[in-house]
mmCIF file of the N, C-alpha and C atoms, coordinates in Angstrom:
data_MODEL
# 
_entry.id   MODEL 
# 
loop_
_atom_site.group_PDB 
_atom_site.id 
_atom_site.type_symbol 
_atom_site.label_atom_id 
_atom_site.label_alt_id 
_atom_site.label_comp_id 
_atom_site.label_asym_id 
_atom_site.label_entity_id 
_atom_site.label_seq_id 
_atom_site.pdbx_PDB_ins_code 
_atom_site.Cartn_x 
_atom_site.Cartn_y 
_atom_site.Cartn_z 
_atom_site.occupancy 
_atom_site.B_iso_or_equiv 
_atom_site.pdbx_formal_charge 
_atom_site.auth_seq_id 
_atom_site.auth_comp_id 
_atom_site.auth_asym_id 
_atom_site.auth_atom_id 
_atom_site.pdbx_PDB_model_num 
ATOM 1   N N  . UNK A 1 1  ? -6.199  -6.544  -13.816 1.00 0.00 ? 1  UNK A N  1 
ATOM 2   C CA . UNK A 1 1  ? -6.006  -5.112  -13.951 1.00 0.00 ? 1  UNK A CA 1 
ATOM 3   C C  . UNK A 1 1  ? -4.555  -4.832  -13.603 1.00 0.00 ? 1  UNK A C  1 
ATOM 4   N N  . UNK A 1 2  ? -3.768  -4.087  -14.457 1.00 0.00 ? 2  UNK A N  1 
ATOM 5   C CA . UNK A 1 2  ? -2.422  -4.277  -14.838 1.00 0.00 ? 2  UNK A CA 1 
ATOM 6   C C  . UNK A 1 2  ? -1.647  -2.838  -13.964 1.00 0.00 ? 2  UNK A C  1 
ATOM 7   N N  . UNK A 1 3  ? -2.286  -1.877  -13.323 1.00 0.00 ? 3  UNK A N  1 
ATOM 8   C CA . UNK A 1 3  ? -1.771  -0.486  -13.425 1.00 0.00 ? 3  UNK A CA 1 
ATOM 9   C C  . UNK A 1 3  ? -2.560  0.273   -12.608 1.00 0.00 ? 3  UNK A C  1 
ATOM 10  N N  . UNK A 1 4  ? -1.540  0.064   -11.023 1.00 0.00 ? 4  UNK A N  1 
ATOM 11  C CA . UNK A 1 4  ? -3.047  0.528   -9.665  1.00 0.00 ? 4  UNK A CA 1 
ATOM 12  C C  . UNK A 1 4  ? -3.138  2.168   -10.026 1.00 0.00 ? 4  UNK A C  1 
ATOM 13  N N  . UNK A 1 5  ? -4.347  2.258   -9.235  1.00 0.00 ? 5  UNK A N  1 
ATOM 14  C CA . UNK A 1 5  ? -4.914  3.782   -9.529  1.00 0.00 ? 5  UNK A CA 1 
ATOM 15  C C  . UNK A 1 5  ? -5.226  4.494   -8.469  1.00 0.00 ? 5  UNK A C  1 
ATOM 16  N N  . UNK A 1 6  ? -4.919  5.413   -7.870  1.00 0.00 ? 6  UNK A N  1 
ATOM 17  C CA . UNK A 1 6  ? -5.566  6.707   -6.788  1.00 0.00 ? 6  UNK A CA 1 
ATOM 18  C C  . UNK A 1 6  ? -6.234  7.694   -7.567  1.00 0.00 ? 6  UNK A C  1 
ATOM 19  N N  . UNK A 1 7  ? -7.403  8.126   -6.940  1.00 0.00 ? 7  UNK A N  1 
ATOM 20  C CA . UNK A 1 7  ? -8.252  8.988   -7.349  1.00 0.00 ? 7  UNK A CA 1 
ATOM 21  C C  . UNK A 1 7  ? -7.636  10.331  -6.693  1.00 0.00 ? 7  UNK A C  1 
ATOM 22  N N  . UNK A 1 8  ? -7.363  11.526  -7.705  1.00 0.00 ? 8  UNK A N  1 
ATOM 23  C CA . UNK A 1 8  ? -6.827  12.589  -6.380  1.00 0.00 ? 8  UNK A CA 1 
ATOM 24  C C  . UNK A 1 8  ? -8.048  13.577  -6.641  1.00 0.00 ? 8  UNK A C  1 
ATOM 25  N N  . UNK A 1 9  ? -8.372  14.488  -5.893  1.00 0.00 ? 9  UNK A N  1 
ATOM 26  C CA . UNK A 1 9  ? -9.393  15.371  -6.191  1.00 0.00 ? 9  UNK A CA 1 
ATOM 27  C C  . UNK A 1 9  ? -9.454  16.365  -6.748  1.00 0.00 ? 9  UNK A C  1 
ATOM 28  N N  . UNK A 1 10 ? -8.202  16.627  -7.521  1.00 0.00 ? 10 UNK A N  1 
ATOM 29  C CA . UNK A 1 10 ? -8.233  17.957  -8.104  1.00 0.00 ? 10 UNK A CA 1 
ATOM 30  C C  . UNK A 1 10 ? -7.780  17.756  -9.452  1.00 0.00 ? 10 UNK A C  1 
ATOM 31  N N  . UNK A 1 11 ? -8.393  16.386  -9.772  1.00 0.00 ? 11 UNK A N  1 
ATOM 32  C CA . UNK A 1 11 ? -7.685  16.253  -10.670 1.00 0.00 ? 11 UNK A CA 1 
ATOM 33  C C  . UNK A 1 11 ? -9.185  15.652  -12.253 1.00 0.00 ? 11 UNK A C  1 
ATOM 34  N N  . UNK A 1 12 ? -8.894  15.543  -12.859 1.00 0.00 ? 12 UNK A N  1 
ATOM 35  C CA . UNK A 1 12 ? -10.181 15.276  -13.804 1.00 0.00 ? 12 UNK A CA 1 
ATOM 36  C C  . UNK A 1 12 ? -10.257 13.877  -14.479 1.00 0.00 ? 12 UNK A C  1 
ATOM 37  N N  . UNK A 1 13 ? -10.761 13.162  -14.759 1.00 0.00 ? 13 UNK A N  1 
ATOM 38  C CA . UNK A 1 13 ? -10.602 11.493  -15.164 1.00 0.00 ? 13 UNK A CA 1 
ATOM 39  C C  . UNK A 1 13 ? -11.605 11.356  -16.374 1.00 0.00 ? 13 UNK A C  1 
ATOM 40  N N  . UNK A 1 14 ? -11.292 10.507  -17.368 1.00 0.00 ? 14 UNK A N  1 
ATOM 41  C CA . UNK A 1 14 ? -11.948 9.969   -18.501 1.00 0.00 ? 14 UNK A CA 1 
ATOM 42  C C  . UNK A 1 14 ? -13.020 9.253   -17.835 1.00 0.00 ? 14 UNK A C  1 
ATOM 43  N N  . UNK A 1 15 ? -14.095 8.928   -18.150 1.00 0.00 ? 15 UNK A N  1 
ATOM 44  C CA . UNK A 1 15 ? -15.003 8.009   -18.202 1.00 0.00 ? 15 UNK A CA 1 
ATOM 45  C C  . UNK A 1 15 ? -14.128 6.507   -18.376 1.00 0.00 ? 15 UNK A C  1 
ATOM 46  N N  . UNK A 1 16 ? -13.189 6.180   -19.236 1.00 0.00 ? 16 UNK A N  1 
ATOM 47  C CA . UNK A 1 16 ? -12.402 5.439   -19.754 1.00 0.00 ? 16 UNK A CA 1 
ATOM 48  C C  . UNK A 1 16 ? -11.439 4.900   -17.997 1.00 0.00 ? 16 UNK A C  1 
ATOM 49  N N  . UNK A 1 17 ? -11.239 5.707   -17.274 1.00 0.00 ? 17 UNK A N  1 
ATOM 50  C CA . UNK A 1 17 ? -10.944 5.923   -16.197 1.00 0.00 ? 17 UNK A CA 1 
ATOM 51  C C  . UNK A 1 17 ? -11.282 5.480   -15.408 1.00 0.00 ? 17 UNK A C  1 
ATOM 52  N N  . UNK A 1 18 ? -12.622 6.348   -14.904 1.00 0.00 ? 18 UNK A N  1 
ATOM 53  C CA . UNK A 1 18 ? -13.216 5.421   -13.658 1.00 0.00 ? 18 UNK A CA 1 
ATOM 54  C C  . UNK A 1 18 ? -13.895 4.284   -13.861 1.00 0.00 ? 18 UNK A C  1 
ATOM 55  N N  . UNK A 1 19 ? -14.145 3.829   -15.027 1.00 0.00 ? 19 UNK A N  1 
ATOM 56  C CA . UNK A 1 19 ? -14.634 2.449   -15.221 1.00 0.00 ? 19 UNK A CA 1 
ATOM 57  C C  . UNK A 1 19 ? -13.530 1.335   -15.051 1.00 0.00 ? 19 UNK A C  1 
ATOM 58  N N  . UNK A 1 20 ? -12.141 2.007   -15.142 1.00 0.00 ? 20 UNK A N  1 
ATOM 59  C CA . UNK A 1 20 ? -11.124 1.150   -14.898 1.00 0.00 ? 20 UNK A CA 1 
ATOM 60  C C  . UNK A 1 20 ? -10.927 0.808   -13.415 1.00 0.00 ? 20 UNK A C  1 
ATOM 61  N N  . UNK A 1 21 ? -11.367 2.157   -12.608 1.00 0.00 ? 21 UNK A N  1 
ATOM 62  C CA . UNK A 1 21 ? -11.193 2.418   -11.211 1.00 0.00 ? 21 UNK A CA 1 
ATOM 63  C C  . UNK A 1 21 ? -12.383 1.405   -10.861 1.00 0.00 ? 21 UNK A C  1 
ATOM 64  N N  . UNK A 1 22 ? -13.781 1.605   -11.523 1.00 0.00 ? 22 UNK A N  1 
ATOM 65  C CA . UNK A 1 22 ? -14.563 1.108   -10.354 1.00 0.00 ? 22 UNK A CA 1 
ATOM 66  C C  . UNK A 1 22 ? -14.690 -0.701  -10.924 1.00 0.00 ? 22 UNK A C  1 
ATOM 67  N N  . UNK A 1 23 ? -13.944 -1.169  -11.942 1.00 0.00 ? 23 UNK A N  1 
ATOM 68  C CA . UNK A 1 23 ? -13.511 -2.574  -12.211 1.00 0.00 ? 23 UNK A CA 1 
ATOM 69  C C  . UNK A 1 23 ? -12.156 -2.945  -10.877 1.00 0.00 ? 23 UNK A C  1 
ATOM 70  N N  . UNK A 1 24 ? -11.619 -2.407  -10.326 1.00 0.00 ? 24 UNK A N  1 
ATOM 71  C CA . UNK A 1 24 ? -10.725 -2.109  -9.952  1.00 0.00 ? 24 UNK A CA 1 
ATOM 72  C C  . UNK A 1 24 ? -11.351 -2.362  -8.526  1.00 0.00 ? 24 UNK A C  1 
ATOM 73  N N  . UNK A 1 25 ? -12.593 -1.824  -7.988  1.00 0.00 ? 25 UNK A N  1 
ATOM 74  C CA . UNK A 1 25 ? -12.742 -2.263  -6.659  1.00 0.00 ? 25 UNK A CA 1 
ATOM 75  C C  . UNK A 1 25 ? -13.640 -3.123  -6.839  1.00 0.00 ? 25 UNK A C  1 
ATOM 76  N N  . UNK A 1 26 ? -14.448 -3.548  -7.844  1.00 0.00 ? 26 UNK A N  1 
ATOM 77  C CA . UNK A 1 26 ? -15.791 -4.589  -7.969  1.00 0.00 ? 26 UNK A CA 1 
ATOM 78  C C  . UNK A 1 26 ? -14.622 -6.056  -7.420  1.00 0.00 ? 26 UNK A C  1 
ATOM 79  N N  . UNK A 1 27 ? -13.131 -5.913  -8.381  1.00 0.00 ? 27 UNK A N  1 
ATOM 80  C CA . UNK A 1 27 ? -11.997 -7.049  -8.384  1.00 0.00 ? 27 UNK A CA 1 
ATOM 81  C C  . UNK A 1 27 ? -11.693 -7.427  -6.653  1.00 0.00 ? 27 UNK A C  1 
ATOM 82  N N  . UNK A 1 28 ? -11.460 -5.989  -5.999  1.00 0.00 ? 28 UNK A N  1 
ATOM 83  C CA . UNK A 1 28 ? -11.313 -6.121  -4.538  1.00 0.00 ? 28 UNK A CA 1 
ATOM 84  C C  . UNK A 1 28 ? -12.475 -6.664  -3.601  1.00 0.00 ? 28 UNK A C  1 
ATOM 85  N N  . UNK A 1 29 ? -13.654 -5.997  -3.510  1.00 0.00 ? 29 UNK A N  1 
ATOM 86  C CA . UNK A 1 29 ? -15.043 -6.575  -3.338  1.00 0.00 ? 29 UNK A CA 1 
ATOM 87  C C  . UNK A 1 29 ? -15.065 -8.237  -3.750  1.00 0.00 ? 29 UNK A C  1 
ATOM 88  N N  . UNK A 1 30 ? -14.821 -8.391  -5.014  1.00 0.00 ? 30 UNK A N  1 
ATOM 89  C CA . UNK A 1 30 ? -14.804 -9.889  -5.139  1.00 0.00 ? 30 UNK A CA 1 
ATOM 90  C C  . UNK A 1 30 ? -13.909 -10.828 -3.674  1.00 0.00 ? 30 UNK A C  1 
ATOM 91  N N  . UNK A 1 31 ? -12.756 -10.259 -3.983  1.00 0.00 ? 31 UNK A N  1 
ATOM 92  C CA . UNK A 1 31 ? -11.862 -11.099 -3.494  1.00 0.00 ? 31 UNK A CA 1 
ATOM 93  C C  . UNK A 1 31 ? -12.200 -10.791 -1.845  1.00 0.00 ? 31 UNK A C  1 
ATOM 94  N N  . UNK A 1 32 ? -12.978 -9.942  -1.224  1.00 0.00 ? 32 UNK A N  1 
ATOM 95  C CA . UNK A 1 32 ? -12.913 -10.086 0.233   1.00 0.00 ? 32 UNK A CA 1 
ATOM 96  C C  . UNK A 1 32 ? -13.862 -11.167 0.284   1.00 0.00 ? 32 UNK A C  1 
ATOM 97  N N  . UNK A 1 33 ? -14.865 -10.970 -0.558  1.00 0.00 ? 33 UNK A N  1 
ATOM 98  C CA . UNK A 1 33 ? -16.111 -12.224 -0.429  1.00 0.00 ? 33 UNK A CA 1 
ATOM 99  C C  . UNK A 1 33 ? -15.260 -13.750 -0.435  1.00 0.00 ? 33 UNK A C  1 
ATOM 100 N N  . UNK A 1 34 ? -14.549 -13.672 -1.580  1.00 0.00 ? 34 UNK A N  1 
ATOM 101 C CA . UNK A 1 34 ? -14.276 -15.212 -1.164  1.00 0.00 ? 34 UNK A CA 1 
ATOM 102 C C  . UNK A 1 34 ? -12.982 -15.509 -0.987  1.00 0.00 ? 34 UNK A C  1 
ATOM 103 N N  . UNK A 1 35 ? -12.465 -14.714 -0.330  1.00 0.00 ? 35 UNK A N  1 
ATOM 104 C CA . UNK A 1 35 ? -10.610 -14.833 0.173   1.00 0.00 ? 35 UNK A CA 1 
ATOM 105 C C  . UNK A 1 35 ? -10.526 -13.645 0.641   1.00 0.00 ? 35 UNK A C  1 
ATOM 106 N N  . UNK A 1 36 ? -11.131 -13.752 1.873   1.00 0.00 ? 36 UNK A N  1 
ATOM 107 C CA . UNK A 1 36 ? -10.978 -12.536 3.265   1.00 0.00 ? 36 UNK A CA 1 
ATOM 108 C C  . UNK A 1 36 ? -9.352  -12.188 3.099   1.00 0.00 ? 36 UNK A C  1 
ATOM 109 N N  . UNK A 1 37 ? -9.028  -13.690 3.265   1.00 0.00 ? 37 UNK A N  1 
ATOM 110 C CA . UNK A 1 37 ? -7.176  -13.123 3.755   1.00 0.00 ? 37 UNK A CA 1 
ATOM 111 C C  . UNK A 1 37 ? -6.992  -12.434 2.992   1.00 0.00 ? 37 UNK A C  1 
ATOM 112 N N  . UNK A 1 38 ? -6.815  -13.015 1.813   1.00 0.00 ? 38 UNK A N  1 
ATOM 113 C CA . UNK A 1 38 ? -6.232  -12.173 0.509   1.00 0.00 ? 38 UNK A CA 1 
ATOM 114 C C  . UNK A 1 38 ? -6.066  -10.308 0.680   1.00 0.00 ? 38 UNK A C  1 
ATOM 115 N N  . UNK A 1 39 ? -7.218  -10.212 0.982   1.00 0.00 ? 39 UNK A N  1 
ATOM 116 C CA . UNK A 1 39 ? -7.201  -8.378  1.358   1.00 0.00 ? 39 UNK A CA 1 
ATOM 117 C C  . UNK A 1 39 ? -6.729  -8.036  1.913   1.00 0.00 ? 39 UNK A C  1 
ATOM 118 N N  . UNK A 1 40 ? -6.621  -8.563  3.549   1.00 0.00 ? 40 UNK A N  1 
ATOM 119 C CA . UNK A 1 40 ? -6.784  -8.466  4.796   1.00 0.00 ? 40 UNK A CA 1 
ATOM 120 C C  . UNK A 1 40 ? -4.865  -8.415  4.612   1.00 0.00 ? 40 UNK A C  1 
ATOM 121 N N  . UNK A 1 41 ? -4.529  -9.442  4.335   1.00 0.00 ? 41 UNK A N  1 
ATOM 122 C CA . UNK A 1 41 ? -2.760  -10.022 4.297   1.00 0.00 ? 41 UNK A CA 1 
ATOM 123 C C  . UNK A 1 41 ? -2.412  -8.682  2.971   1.00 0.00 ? 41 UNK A C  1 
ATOM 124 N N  . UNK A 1 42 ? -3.070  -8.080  2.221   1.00 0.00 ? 42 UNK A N  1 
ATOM 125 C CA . UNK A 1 42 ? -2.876  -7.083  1.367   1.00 0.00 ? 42 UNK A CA 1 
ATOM 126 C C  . UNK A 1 42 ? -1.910  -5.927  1.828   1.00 0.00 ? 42 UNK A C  1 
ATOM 127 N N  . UNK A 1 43 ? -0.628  -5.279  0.940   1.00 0.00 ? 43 UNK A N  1 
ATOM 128 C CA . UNK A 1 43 ? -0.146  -5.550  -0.092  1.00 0.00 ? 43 UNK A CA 1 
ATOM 129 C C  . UNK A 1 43 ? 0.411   -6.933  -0.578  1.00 0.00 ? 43 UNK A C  1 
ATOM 130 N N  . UNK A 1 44 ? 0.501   -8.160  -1.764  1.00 0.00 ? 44 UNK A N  1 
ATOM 131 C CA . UNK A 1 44 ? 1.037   -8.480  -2.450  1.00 0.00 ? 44 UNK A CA 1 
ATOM 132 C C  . UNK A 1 44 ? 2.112   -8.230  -3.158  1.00 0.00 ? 44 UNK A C  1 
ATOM 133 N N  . UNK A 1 45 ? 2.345   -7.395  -4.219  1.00 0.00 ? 45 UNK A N  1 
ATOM 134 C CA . UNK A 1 45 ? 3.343   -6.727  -4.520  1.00 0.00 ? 45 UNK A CA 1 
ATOM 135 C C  . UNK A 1 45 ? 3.701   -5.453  -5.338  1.00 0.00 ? 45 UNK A C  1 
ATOM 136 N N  . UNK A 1 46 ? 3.784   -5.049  -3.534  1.00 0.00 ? 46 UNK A N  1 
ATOM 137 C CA . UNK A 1 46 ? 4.539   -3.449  -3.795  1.00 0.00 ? 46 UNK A CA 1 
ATOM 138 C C  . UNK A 1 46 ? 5.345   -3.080  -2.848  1.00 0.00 ? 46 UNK A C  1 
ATOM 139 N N  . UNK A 1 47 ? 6.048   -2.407  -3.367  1.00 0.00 ? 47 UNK A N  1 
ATOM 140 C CA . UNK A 1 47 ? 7.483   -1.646  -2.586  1.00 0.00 ? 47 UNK A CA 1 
ATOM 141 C C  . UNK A 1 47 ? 7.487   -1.312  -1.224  1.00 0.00 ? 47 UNK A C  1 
ATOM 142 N N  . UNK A 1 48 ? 5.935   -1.198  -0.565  1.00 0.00 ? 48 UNK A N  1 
ATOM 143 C CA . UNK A 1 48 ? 5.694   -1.252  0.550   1.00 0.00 ? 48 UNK A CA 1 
ATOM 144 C C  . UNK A 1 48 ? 5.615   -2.321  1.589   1.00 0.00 ? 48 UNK A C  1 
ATOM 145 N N  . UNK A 1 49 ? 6.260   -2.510  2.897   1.00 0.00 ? 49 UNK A N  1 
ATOM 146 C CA . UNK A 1 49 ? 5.719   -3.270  3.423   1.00 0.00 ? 49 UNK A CA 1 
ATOM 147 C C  . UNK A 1 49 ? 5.342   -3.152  4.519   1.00 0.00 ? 49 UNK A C  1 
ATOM 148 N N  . UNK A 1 50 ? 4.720   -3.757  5.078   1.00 0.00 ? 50 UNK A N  1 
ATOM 149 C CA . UNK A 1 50 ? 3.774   -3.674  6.534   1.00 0.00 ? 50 UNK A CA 1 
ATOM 150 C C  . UNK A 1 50 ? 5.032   -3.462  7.810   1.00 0.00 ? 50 UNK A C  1 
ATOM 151 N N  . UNK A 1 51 ? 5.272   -3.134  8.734   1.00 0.00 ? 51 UNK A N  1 
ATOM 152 C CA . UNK A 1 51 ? 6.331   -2.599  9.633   1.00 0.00 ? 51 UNK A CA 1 
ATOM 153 C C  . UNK A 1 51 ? 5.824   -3.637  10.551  1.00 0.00 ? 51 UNK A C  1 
ATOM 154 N N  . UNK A 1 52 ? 6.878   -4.173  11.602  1.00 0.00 ? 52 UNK A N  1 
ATOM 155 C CA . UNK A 1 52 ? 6.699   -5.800  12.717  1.00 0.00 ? 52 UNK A CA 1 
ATOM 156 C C  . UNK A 1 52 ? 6.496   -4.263  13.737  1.00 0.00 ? 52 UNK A C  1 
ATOM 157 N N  . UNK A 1 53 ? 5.668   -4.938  14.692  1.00 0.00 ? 53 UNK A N  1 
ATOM 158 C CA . UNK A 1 53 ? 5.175   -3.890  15.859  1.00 0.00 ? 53 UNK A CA 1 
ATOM 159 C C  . UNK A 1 53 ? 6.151   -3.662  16.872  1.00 0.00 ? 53 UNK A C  1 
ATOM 160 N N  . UNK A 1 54 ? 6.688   -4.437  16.929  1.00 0.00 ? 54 UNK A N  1 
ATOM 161 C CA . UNK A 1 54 ? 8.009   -4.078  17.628  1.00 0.00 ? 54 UNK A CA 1 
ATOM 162 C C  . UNK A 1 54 ? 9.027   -2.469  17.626  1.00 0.00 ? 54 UNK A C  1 
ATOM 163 N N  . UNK A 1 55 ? 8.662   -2.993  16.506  1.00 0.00 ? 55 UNK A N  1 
ATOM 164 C CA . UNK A 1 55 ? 9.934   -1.487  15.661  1.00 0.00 ? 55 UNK A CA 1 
ATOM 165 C C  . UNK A 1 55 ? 9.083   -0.315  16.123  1.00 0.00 ? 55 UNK A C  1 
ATOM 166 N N  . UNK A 1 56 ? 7.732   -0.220  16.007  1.00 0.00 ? 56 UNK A N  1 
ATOM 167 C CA . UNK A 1 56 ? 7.265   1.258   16.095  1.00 0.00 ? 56 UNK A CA 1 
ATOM 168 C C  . UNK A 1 56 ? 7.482   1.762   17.675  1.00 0.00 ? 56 UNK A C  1 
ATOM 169 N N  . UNK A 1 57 ? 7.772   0.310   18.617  1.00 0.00 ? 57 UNK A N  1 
ATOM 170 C CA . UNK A 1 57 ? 7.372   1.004   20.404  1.00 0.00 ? 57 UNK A CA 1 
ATOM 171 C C  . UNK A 1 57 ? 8.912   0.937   20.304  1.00 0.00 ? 57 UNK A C  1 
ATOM 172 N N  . UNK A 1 58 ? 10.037  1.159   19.571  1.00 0.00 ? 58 UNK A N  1 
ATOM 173 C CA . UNK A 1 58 ? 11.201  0.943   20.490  1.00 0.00 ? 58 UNK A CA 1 
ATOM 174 C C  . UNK A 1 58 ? 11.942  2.328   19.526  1.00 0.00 ? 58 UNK A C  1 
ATOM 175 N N  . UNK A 1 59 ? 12.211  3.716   20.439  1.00 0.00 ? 59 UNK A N  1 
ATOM 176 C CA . UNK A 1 59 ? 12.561  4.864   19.496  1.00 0.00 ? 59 UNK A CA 1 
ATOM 177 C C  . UNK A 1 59 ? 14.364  4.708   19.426  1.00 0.00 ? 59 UNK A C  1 
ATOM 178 N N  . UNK A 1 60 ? 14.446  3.635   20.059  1.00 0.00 ? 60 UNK A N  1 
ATOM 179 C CA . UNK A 1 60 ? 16.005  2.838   19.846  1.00 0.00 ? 60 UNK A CA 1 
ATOM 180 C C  . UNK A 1 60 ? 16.561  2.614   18.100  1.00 0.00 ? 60 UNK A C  1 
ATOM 181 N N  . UNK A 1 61 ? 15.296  2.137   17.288  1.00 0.00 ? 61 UNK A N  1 
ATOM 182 C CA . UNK A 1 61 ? 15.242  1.615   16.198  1.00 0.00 ? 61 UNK A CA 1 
ATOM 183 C C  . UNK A 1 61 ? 14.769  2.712   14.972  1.00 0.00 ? 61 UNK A C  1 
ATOM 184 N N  . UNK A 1 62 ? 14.242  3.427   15.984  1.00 0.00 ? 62 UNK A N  1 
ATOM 185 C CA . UNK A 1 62 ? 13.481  4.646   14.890  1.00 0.00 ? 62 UNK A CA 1 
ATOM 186 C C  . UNK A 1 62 ? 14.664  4.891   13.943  1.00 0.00 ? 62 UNK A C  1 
ATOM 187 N N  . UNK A 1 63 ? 14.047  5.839   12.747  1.00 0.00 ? 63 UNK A N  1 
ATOM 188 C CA . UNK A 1 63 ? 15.223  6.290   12.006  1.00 0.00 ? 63 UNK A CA 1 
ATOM 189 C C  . UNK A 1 63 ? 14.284  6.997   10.730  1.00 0.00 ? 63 UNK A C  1 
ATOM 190 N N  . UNK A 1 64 ? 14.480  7.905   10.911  1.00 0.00 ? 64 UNK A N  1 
ATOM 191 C CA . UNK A 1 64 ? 13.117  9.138   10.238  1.00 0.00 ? 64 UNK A CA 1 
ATOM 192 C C  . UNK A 1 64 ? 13.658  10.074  8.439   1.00 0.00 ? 64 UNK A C  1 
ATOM 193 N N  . UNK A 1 65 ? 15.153  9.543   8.886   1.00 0.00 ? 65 UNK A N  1 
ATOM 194 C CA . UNK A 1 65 ? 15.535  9.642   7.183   1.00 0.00 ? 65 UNK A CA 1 
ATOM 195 C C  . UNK A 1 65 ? 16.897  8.621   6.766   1.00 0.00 ? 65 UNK A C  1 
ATOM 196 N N  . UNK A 1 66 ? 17.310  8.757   5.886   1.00 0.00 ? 66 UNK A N  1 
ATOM 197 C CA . UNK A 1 66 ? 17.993  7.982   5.244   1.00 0.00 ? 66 UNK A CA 1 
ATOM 198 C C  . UNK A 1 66 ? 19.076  7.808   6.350   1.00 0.00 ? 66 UNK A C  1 
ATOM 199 N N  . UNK A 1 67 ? 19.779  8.839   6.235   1.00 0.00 ? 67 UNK A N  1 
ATOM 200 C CA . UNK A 1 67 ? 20.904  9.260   6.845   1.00 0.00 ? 67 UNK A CA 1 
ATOM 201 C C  . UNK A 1 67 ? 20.878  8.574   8.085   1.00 0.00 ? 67 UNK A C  1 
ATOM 202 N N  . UNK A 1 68 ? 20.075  9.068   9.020   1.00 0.00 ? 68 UNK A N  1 
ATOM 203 C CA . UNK A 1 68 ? 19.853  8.018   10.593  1.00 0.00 ? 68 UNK A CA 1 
ATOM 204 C C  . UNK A 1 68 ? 19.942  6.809   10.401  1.00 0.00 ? 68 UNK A C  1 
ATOM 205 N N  . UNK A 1 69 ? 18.832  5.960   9.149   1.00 0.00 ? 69 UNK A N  1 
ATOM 206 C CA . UNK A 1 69 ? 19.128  5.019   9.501   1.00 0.00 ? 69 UNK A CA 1 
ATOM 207 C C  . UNK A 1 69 ? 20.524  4.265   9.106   1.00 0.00 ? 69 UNK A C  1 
ATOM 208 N N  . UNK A 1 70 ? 20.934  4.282   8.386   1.00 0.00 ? 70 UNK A N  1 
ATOM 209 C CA . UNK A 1 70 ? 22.660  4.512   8.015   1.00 0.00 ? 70 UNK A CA 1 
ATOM 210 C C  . UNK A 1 70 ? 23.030  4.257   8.866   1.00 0.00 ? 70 UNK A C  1 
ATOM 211 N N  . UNK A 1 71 ? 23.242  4.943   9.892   1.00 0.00 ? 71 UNK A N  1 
ATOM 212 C CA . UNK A 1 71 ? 24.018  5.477   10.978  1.00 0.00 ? 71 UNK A CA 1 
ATOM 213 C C  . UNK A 1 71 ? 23.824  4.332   12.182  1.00 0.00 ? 71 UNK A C  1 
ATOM 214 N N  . UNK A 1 72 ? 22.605  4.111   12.211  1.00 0.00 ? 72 UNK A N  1 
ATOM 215 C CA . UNK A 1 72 ? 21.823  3.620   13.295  1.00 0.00 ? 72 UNK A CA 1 
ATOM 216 C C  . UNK A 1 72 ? 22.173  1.476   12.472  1.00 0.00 ? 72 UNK A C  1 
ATOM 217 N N  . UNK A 1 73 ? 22.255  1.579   11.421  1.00 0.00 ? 73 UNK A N  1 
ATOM 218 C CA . UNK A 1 73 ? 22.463  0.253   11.009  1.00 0.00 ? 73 UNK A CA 1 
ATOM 219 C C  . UNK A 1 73 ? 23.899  -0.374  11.094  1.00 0.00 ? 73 UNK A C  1 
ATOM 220 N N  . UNK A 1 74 ? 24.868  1.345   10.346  1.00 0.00 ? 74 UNK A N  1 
ATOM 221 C CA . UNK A 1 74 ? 26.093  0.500   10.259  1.00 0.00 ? 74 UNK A CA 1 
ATOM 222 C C  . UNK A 1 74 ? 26.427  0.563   9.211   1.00 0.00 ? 74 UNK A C  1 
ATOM 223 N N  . UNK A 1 75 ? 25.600  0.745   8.011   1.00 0.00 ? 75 UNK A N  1 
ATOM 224 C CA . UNK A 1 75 ? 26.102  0.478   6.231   1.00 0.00 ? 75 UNK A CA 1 
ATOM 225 C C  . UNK A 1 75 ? 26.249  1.482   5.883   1.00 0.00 ? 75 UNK A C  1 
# 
């Protein structure tokens, strides 16, 4: 499945749609059954990534928009 999906609620979906959506978690369901990690270690690849725990207890490092962190890096 080529093209992730959020359901929003105000919004209306094809039949064409949520059959894509609910192929979409039967795929996830699969994969916890037989590759826990796989989920668990989930995202793979997207623009997001998981934050090291460190960074969130130290407000030394914080940096809440662009600009700060800039500032706070140096570049």
């Amino acid at each position: 499945i080529e093209e992730p999906m959020t359901l929003e609620p105000s919004e209306s979906y094809s039949k064409a749609d949520l059959d894509t959506y609910a192929e979409i978690l039967r795929q996830i369901s699969d994969e916890a059954y037989s590759d826990p990690e796989l989920v668990i270690s989930a995202p793979h690849r997207s623009t997001v990534h998981k934050m090291e725990g460190d960074t969130m207890n130290d407000p030394d490092r914080w940096a809440l928009t662009w600009r700060a962190y800039v500032r706070k890096r140096g570049g």
